[in-house]
DOFI-961662 format. One record per residue (C-alpha): residue number from 0; x, y, z. Coordinates in nm, 2 decimals, always signed. Layout:
N
<NUM <X Y Z>>
...
This chain:
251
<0 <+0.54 +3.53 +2.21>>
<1 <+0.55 +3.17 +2.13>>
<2 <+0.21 +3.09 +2.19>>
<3 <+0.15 +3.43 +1.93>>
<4 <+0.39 +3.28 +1.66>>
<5 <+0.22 +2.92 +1.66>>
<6 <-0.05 +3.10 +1.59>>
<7 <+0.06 +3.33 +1.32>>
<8 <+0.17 +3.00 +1.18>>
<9 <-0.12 +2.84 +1.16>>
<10 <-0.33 +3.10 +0.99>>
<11 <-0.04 +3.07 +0.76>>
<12 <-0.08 +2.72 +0.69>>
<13 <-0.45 +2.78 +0.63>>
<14 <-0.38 +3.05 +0.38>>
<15 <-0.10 +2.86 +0.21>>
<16 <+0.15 +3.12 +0.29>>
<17 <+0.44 +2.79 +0.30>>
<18 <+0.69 +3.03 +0.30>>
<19 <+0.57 +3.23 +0.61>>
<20 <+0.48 +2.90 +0.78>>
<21 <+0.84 +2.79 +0.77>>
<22 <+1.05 +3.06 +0.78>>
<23 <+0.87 +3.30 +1.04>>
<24 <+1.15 +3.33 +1.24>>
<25 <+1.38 +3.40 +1.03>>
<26 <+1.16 +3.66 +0.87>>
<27 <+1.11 +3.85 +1.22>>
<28 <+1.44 +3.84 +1.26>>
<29 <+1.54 +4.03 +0.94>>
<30 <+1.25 +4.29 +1.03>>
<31 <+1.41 +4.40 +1.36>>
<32 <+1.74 +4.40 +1.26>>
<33 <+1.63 +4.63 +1.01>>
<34 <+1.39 +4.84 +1.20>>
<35 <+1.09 +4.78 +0.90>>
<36 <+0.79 +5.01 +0.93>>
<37 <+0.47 +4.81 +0.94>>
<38 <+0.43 +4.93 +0.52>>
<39 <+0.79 +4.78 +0.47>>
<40 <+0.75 +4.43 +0.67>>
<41 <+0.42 +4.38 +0.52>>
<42 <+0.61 +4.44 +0.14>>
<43 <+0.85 +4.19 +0.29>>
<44 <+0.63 +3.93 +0.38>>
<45 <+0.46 +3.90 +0.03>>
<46 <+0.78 +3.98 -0.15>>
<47 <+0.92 +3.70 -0.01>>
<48 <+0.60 +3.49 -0.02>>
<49 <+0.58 +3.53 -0.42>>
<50 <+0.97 +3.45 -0.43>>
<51 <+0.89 +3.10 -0.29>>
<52 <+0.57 +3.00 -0.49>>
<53 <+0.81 +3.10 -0.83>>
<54 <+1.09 +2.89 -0.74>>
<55 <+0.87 +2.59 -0.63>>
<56 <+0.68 +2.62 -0.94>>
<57 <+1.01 +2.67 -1.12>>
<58 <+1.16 +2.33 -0.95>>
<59 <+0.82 +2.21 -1.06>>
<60 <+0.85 +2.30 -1.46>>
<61 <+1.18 +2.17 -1.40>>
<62 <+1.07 +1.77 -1.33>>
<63 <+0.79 +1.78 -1.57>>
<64 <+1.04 +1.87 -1.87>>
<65 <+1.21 +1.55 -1.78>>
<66 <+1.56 +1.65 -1.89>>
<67 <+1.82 +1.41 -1.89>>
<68 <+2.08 +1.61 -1.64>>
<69 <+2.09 +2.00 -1.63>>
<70 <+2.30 +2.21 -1.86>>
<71 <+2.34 +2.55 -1.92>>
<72 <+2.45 +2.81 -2.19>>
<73 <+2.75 +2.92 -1.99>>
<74 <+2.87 +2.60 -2.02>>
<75 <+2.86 +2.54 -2.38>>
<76 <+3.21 +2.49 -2.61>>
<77 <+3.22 +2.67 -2.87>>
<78 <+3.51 +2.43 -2.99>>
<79 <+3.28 +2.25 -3.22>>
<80 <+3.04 +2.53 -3.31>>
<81 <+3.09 +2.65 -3.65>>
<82 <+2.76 +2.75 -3.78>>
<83 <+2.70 +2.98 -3.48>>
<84 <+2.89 +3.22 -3.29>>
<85 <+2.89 +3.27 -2.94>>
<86 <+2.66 +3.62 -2.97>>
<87 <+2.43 +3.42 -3.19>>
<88 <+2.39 +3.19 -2.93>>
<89 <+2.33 +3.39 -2.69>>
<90 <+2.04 +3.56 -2.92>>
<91 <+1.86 +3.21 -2.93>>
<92 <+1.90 +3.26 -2.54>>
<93 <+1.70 +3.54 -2.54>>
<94 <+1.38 +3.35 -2.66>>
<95 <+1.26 +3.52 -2.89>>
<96 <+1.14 +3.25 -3.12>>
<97 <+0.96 +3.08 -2.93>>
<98 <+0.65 +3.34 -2.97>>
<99 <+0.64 +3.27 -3.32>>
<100 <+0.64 +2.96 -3.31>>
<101 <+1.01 +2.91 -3.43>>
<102 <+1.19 +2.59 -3.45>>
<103 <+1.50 +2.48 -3.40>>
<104 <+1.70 +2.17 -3.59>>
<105 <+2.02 +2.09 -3.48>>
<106 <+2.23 +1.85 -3.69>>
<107 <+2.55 +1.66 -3.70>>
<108 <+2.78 +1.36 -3.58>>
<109 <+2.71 +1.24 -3.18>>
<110 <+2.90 +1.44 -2.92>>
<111 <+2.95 +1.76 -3.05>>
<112 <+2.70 +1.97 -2.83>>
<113 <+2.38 +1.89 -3.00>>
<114 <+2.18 +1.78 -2.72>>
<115 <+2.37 +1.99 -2.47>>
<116 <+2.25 +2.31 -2.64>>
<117 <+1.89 +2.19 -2.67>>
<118 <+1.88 +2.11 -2.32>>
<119 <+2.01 +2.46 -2.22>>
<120 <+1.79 +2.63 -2.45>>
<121 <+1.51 +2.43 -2.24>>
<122 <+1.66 +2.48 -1.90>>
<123 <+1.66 +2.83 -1.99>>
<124 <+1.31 +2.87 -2.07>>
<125 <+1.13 +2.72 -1.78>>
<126 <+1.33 +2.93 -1.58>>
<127 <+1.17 +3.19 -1.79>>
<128 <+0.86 +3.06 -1.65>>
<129 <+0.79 +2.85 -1.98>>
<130 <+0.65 +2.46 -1.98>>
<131 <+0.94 +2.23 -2.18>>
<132 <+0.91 +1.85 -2.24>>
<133 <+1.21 +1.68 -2.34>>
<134 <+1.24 +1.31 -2.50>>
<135 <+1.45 +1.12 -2.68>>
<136 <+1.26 +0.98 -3.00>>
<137 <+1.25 +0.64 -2.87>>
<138 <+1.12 +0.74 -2.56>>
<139 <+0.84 +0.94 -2.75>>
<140 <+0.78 +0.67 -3.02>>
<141 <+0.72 +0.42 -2.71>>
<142 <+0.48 +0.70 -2.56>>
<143 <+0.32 +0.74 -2.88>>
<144 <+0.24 +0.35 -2.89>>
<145 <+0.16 +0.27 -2.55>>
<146 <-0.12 +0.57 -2.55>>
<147 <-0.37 +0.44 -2.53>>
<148 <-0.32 +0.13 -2.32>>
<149 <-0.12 +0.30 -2.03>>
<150 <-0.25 +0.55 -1.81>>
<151 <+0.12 +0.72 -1.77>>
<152 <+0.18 +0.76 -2.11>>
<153 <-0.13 +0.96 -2.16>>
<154 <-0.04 +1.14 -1.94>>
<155 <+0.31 +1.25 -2.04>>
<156 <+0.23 +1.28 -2.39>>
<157 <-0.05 +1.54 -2.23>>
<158 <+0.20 +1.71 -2.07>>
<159 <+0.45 +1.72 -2.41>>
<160 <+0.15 +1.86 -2.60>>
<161 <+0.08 +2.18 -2.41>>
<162 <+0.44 +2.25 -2.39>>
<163 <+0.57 +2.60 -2.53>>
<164 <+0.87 +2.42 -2.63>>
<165 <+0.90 +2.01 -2.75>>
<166 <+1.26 +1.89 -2.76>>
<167 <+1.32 +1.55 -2.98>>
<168 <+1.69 +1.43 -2.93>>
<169 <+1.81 +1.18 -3.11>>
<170 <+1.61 +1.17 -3.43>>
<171 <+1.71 +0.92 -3.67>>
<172 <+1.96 +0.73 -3.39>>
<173 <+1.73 +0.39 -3.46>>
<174 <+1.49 +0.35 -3.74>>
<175 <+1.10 +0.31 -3.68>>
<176 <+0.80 +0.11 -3.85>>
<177 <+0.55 +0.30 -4.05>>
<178 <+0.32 +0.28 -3.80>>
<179 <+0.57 +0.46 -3.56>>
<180 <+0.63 +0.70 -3.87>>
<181 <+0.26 +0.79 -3.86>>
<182 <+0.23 +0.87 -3.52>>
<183 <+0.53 +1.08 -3.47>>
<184 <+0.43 +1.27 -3.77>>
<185 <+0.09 +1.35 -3.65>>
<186 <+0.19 +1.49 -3.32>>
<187 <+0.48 +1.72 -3.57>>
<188 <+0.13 +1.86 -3.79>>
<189 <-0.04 +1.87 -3.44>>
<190 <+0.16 +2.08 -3.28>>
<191 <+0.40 +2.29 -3.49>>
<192 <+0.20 +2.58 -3.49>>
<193 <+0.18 +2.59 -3.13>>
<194 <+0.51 +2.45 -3.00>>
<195 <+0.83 +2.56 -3.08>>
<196 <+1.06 +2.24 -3.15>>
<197 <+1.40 +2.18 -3.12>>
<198 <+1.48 +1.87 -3.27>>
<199 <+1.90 +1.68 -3.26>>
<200 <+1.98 +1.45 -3.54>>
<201 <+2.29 +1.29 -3.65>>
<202 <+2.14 +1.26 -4.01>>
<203 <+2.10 +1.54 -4.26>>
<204 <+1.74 +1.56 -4.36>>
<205 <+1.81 +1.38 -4.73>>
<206 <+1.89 +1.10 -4.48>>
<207 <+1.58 +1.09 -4.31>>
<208 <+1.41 +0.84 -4.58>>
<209 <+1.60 +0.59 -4.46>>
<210 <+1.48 +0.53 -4.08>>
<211 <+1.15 +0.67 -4.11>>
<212 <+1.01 +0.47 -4.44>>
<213 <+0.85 +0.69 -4.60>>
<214 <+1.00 +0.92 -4.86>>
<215 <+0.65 +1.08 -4.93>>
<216 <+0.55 +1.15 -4.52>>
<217 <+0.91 +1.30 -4.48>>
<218 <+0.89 +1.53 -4.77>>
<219 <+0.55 +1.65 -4.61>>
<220 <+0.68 +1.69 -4.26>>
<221 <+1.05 +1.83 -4.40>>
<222 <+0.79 +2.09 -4.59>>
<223 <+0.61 +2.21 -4.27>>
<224 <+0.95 +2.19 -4.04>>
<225 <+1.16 +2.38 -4.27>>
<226 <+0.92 +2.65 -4.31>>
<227 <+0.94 +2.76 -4.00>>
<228 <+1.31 +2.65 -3.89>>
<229 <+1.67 +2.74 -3.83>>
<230 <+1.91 +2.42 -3.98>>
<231 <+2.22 +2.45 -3.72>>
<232 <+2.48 +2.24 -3.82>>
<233 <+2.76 +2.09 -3.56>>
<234 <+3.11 +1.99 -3.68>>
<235 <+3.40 +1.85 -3.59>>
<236 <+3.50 +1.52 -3.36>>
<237 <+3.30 +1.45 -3.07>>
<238 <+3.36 +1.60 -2.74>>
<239 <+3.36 +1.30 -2.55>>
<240 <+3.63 +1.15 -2.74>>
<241 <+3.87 +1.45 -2.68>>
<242 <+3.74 +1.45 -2.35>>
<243 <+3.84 +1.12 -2.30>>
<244 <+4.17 +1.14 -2.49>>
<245 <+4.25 +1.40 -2.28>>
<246 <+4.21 +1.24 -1.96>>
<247 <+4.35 +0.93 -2.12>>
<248 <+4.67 +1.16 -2.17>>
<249 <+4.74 +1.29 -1.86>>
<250 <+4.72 +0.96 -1.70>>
């Protein structure tokens, strides 16, 4: 029986069938204490076969969108959330708008849940089976220069531009040169047609002027952006603070 299950295993292994390969045992096991007819093991096999290939390819979609930590939509405080309710937030859960493409702008003071939805939103899609790049604008704007001398870069700014959704966090945090303004605004025309966006910034677009340069390129990209776009605005002091206040006050 050994020798018979080595070599089960390797015909896996030479089919690709990882999941097989590894967990044979364990999947004979479940078919006898079941009693499976040949029809039903065989169902099993593949069933659990496909299983494994979508949550390596899930774990996968996962790295490549380079989030910053994991969060989720269950996790979100509504504390600080007046522009949307929780149902409302729940309906940009579903996805919906990403077909479109629809975009997302959130804006408002740091620590209130800006970047935390965004990254949820994301977290959410590619475990919808959807490709999501996340950066921070000066990560991006250093990817954006460095293109074309550095092999990586190319590479991840590839990888951002055949994304179904592009997440830009902290736009506005630092100001940029006009050069910097030129890039980032090409890759926005490039690819706002085919990528949804969902963009944090802690300044209200008739801000925007001010760090990028270029009152005439922001009124063109405001006018493609806005279009197609849903302005969330985030209130109220940041959660960190009361976070920290809080455990500040038990102590």
């Amino acid at each position: 029986m050994k020798e018979k299950n080595d070599l089960i295993r390797e015909q896996a292994k030479r089919l690709h069938l990882s999941n097989i390969k590894n967990k044979l045992d364990e999947l004979l096991k479940t078919a006898q204490s079941r009693q499976f007819s040949y029809e039903s093991f065989l169902e099993y096999l593949f069933s659990q076969e496909l299983k494994c290939r979508a949550n390596t390819a899930c774990q996968k979609r996962m790295r490549e969108a380079n989030f910053p930590c994991i969060k989720r939509i269950e996790e979100f405080n509504y504390k600080y959330m007046t522009s949307l309710t929780e149902k409302e937030i729940n309906q940009l859960g579903e996805l919906n708008w990403i077909a479109e493409p629809y975009h997302l702008v959130l804006v408002g003071p740091p620590g209130t849940g800006k970047t935390h939805l965004a990254i949820a939103l994301g977290v959410k899609a590619v475990e919808e089976g959807l490709s999501v790049s996340f950066a921070t604008m000066q990560e991006l704007i250093k990817l954006l220069t460095t293109e074309e001398t550095n092999h990586r870069s190319k590479a991840r700014l590839d990888r951002i531009r055949k994304s179904s959704i592009i997440i830009l966090d902290e736009v506005g945090y630092l100001p940029i040169n006009r050069r910097e303004a030129g890039l980032f605004f090409h890759l926005l025309n490039e690819r706002l047609d085919k990528s949804a966006f969902i963009i944090t910034s802690n300044k209200s677009f008739d801000k925007w002027a001010e760090f990028f340069g270029d009152v005439d390129m922001v009124l063109a990209a405001l006018d493609r952006i806005i279009y197609r776009s849903e302005i969330i605005e985030f209130s109220g002091e940041s959660y960190r603070i009361e976070h920290r206040k809080s455990i500040l006050n038990r102590n």
